[in-house]
C-alpha positions as CSV (number, residue, x, y, z in Angstrom):
1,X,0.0,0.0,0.0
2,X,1.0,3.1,-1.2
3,X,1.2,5.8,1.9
4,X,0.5,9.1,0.5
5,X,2.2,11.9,1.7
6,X,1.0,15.0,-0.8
7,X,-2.5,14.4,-1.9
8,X,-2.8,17.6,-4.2
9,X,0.1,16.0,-6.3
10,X,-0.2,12.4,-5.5
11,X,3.5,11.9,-4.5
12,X,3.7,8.9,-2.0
13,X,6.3,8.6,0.8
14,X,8.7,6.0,-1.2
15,X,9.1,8.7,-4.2
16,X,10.3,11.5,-1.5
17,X,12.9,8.8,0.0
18,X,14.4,8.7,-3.5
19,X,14.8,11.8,-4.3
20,X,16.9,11.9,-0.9
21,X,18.6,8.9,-1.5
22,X,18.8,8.1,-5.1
23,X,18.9,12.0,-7.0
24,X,20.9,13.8,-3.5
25,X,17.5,15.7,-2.3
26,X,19.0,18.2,0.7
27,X,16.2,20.3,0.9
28,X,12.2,20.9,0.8
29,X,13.3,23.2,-1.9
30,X,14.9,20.1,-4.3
31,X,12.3,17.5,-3.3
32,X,9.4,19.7,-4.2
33,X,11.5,20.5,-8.1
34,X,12.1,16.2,-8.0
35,X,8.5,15.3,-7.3
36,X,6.4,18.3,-7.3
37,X,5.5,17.5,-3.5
38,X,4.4,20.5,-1.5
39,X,4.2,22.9,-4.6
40,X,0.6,23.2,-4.4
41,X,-1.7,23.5,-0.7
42,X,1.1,23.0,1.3
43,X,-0.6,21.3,4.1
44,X,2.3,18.6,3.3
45,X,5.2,20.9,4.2
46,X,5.6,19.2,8.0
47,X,5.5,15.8,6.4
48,X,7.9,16.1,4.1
49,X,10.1,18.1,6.4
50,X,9.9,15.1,9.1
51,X,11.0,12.5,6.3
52,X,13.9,14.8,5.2
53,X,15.1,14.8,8.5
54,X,14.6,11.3,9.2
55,X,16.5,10.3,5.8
56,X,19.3,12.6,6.3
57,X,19.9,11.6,9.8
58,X,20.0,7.6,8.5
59,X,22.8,8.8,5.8
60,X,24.6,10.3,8.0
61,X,24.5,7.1,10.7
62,X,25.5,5.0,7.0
63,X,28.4,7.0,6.2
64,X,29.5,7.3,9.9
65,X,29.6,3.2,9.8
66,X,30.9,3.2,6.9
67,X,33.7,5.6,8.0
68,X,34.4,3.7,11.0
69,X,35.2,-0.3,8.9
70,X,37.9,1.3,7.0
């Protein structure tokens, strides 16, 4: 089941995780040009702010235990 994050632009929560993680997302700002999330109502701002922080804190947990093997 999809879980739908921005209803105005149908963008579900597995299309905002890749443009984090796949096309190097940083912002609200580049997901919103990637997916068109948040570019309409807004009412999905918080959300997508919450999984942006979420995403980028599991990177940089990744790369820290990455870091730490070699």
């Amino acid at each position: 089941m999809e879980r739908i994050v921005c209803h105005c632009n149908y963008v579900n929560y597995d299309e905002i995780v890749e443009a984090i993680r796949n096309d190097g997302a940083t912002t609200i700002e580049d997901i919103r040009s990637l997916t068109g999330v948040n570019s309409s109502c807004g009412r999905c701002g918080n959300a997508v702010e919450a999984i942006l922080k979420r995403e980028l804190a599991k990177i940089e947990v990744e790369i820290k235990a990455k870091t730490k093997k070699t």
